[in-house]
C-alpha positions in Angstrom: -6.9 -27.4 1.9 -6.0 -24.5 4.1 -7.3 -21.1 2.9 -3.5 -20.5 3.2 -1.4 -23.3 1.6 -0.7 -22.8 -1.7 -2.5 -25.0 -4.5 -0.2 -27.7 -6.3 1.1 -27.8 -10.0 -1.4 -24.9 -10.6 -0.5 -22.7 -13.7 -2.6 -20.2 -14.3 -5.3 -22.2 -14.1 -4.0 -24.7 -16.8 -3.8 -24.0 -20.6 -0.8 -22.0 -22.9 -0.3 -18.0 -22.6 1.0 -18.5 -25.6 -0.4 -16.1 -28.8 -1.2 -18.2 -31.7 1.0 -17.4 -35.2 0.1 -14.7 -37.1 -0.5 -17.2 -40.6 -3.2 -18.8 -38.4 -4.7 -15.7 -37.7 -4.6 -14.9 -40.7 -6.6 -18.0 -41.9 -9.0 -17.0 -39.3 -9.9 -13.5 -40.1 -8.7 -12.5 -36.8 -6.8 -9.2 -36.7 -3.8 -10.0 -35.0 -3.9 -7.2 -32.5 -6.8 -7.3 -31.4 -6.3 -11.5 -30.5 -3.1 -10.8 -29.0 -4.5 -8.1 -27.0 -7.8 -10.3 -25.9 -5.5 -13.2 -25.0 -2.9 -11.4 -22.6 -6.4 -9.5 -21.0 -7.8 -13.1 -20.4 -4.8 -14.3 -18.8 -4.3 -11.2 -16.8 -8.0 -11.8 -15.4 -6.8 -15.5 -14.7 -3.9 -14.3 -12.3 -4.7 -13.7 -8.5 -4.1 -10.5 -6.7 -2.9 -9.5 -3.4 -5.1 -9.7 -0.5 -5.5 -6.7 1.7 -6.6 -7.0 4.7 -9.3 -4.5 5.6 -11.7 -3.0 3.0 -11.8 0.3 4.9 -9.6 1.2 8.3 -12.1 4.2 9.1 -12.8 4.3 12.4 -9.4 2.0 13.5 -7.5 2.8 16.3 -5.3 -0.1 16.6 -4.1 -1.3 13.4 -2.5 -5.1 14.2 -3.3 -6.3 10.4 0.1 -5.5 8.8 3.2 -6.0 11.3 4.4 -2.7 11.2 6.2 -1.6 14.3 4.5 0.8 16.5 6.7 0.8 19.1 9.2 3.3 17.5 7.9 6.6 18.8 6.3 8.6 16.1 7.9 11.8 17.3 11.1 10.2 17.1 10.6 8.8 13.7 9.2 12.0 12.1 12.4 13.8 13.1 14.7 11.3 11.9 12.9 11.5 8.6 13.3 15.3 8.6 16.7 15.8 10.0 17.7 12.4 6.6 15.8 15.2 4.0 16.9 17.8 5.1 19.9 17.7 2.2 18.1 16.0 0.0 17.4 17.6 -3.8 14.5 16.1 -4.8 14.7 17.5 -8.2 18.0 14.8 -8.5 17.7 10.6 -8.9 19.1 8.8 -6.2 22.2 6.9 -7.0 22.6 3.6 -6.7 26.4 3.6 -7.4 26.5 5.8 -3.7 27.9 2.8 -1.7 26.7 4.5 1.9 23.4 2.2 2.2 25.6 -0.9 1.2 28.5 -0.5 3.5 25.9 0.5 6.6 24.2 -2.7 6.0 27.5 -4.6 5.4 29.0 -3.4 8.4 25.7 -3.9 10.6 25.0 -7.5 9.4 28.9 -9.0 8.5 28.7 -9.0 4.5 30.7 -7.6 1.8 29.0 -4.3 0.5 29.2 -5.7 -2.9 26.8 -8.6 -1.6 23.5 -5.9 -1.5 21.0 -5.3 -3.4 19.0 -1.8 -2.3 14.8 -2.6 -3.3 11.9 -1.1 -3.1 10.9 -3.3 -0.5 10.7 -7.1 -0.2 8.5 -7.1 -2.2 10.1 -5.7 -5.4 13.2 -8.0 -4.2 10.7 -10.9 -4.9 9.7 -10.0 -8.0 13.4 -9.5 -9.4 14.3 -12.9 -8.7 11.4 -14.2 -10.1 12.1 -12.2 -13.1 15.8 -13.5 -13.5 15.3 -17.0 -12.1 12.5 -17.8 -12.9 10.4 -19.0 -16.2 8.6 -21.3 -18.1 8.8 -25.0 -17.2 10.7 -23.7 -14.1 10.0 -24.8 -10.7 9.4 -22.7 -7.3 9.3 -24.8 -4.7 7.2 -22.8 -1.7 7.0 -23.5 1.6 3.3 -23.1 3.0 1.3 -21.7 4.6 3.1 -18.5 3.5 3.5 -15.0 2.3 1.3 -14.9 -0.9 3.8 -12.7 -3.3 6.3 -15.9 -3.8 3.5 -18.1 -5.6 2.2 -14.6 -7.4 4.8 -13.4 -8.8 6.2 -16.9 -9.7 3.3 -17.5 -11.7 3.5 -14.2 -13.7 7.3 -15.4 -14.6 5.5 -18.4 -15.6 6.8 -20.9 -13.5 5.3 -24.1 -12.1 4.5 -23.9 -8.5 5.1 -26.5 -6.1 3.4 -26.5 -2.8 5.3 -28.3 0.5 3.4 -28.2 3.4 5.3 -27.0 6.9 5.3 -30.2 8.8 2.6 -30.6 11.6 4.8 -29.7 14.1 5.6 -26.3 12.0 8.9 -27.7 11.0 10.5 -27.1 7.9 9.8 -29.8 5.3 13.2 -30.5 4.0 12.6 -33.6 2.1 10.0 -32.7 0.9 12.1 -29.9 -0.7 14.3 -31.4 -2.2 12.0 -33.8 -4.0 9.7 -31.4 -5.0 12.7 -29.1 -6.3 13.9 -31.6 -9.1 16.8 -30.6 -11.2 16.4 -26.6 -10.1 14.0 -24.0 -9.8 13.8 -21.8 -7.0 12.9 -22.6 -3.3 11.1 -19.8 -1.1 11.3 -20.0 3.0 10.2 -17.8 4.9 11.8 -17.9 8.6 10.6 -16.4 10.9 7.6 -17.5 8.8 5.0 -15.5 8.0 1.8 -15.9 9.3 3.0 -18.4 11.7 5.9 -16.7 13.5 7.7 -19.6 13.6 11.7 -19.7 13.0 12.8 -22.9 10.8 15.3 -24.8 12.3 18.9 -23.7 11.2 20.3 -27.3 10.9 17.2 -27.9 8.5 17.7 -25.1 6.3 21.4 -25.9 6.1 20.4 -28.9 4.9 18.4 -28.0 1.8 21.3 -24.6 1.1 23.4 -28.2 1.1 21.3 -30.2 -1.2 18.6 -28.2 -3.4 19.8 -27.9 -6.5 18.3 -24.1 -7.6 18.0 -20.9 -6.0 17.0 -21.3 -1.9 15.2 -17.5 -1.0 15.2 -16.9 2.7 12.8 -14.0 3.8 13.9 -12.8 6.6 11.8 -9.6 7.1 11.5 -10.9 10.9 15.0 -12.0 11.3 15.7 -8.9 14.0 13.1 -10.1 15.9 14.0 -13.7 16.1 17.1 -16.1 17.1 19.3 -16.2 14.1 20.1 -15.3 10.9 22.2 -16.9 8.3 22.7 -13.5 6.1 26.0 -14.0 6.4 26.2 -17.6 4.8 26.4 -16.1 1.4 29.6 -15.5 1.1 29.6 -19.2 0.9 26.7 -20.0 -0.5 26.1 -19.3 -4.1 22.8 -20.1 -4.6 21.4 -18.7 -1.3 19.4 -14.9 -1.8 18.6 -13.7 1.4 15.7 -11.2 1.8 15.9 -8.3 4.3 13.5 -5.0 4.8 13.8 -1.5 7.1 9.4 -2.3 7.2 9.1 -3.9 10.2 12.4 -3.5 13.0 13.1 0.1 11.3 9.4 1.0 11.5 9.8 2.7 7.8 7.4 0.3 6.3 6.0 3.6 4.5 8.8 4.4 2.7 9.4 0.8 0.9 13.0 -0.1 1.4 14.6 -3.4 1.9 17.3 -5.5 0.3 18.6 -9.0 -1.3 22.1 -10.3 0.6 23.1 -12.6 -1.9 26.9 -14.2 -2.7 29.4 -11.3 -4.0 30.0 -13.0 -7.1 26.6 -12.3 -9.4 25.3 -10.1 -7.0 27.1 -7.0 -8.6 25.6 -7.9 -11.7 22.4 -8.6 -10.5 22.0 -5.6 -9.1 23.4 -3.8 -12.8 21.1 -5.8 -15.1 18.2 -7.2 -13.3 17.8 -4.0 -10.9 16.0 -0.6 -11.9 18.4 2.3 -12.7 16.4 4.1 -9.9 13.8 1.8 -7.8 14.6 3.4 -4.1 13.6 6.6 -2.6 16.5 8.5 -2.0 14.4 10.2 1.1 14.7 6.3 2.4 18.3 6.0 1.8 19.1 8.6 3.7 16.8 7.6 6.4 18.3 3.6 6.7 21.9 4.6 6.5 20.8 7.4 9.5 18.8 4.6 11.6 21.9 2.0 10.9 24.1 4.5 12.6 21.8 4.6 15.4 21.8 0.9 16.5 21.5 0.9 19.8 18.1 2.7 19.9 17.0 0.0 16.8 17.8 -3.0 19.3 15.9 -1.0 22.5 12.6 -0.3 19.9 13.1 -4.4 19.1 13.5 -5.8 22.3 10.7 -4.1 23.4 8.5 -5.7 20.8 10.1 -8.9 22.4 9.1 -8.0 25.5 5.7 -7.1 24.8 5.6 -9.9 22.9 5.5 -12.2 26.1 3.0 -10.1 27.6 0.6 -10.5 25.1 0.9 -14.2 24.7 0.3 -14.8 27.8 -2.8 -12.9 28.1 -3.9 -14.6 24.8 -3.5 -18.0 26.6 -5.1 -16.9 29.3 -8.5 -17.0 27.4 -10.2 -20.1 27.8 -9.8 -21.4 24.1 -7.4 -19.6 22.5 -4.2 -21.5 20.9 -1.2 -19.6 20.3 2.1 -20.0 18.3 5.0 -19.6 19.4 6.5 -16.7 17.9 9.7 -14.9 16.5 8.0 -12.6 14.9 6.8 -9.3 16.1 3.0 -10.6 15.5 1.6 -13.6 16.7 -1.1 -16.5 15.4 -4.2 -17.3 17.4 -6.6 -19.9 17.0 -9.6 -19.3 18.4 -12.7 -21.6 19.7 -15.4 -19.4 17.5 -15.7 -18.5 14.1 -12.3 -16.1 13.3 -14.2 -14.4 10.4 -16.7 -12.9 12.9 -14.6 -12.3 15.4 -12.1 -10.2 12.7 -15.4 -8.3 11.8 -16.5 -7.6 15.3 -13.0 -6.7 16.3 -13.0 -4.4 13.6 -16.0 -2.4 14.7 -14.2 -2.1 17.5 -11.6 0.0 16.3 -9.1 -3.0 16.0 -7.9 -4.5 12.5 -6.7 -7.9 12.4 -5.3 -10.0 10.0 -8.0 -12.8 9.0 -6.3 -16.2 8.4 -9.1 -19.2 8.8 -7.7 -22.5 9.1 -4.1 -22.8 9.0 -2.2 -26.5 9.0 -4.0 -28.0 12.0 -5.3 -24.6 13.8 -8.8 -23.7 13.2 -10.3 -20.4 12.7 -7.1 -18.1 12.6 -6.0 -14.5 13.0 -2.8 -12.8 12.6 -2.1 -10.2 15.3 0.6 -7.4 15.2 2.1 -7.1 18.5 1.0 -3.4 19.0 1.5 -1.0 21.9 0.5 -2.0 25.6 -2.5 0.8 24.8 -3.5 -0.9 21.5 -2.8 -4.5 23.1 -5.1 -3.7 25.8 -7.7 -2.4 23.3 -7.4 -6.0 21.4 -7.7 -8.3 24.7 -11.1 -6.3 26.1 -12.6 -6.6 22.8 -11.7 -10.1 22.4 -12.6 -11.0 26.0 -15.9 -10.0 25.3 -16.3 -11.4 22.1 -15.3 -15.2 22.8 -17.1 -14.9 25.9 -20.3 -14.9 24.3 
């Protein structure tokens, strides 16, 4: 197994988290606090964390571990961000029932306003629907190799995971899917998929919004860089969620702000009962809504991390040895002939971070790049030259 496909059936490593009754503790001699207290500490020490990673970035100059966008120029940015708190009381909440972000993003990407769901990033978006989808006996169905969170958080809701390998042209398993799926549950895709770069086909994952018989999640934190997206399908969809962050095309990855598209039927009461009475910055707010009005310098920032994109792939190919994936993404996936754990240290001394994969499907000794600036992309391709090489 791949160091990045996600284990089968695997339950917090098998057994109940279940407390036993108090009358048996009783019979035991067992203070009930205390047992309750050692159980829910073992099973937090069975549960898996997120893996950064770098250790230390002391010493980087080009960080390509974490898909952030450097192309936006930081001058540019840092006004933008000044000019969005400059009104801003910070001594007041932000409120979510100020519609602004919602009808930005509903005029920007075709949806009702009432079909969006401000988060604290993807990554709290995750979490929510494993929270309110999600529990005991359930299944999530997750689409590998893949972002880690999905499987995470679906095993602290408590819900069976299901692995379903891409297939080994990188296309999207769909019967597989829909086998694994069962009577429900929730199904997790990423597309552009992440760390592969890869956009699903759209036929395909029509095919399982038509068929699975849960929840279908579509991340699409890439989706500006890539062909398509199908945000706008939930207004006939009910049981598609769609994912969507200011991290990576907006370059505000720092401020933690992204959002669920989902149909406008239980997204309004989603977003009243499942959603935290203040999870967003209302510094970010003001800073999306103020980079949404601005659209034509968002698409010139992306389609230069298209076009750079290109450049660099090219010049990836062009060492003997090195395989790389086709991307949609603004990062791309290399194999490379030599030992990828090495080469991620040796870049690293270098001043350039990486993102350490291993084998992935059928691609041996991975990393993830970021597609950085020409100076940082430069800085990766000497270093890498020189380390393959040898």
């Amino acid at each position: 197994m791949g160091r990045h496909q996600v284990p089968q059936g695997d339950r917090l490593c098998g057994g109940t988290s279940e407390p036993l009754p108090l009358h048996t503790l009783a019979i035991r001699g067992i203070g009930p606090t205390m047992n309750w207290m050692e159980e829910r500490l073992s099973r937090l020490q069975r549960w898996e964390g997120y893996q950064h990673s770098v250790e230390s970035r002391e010493g980087v100059q080009s960080k390509l571990d974490a898909n952030e966008n450097w192309h936006l120029p930081r001058a540019e940015i840092r006004e933008a961000l000044s000019t969005s708190a400059e009104h801003l009381d910070p001594r007041s909440y932000p409120d979510l029932a100020d519609t602004n972000l919602a009808k930005e993003v509903s005029a920007q990407i075709g949806v009702p306003s009432e079909s969006v769901i401000p988060c604290a990033g993807a990554d709290q978006a995750i979490d929510l629907i494993c929270q309110a989808f999600l529990g005991p006996g359930d299944n999530a169905v997750i689409v590998s190799p893949t972002f880690s969170m999905y499987r995470l958080r679906a095993i602290i809701a408590g819900a069976e995971c299901a692995c379903v390998q891409m297939l080994p042209d990188l296309g999207l398993p769909v019967a597989e899917i829909l086998r694994r799926g069962g009577p429900g549950g929730v199904a997790f895709i990423c597309s552009p998929n992440n760390p592969t770069g890869n956009q699903f086909n759209r036929a395909d994952v029509e095919q399982v919004l038509d068929s699975f018989q849960g929840l279908v999640v579509l991340d699409e934190a890439y989706v500006e860089f890539a062909s398509y997206s199908l945000s706008r399908r939930v207004r006939q969809r009910r049981n598609l969620a769609v994912l969507r962050t200011f991290s990576k095309a907006y370059g505000m990855a720092g401020l933690r702000l992204g959002y669920i598209v989902a149909n406008e039927e239980w997204a309004p009461e989603f977003l009243a009962k499942v959603q935290y009475p203040y999870p967003v910055s209302g510094v970010a707010v003001a800073m999306a809504i103020a980079m949404l009005k601005d659209r034509s310098r968002i698409e010139q920032w992306v389609g230069k991390v298209r076009n750079e994109r290109v450049w660099l792939t090219r010049r990836l190919r062009a060492i003997p040895g090195i395989v790389v994936v086709d991307s949609e993404a603004n990062f791309l996936m290399a194999s490379l002939p030599v030992d990828s754990g090495e080469v991620h240290k040796r870049l690293l001394a270098a001043g350039v971070s990486t993102r350490k994969l291993g084998d992935v499907l059928d691609f041996p000794n991975c990393l993830r790049i970021t597609v950085g600036t020409r100076r940082m992309n430069k800085q990766l391709l000497e270093e890498l030259r020189g380390i393959v090489a040898k």
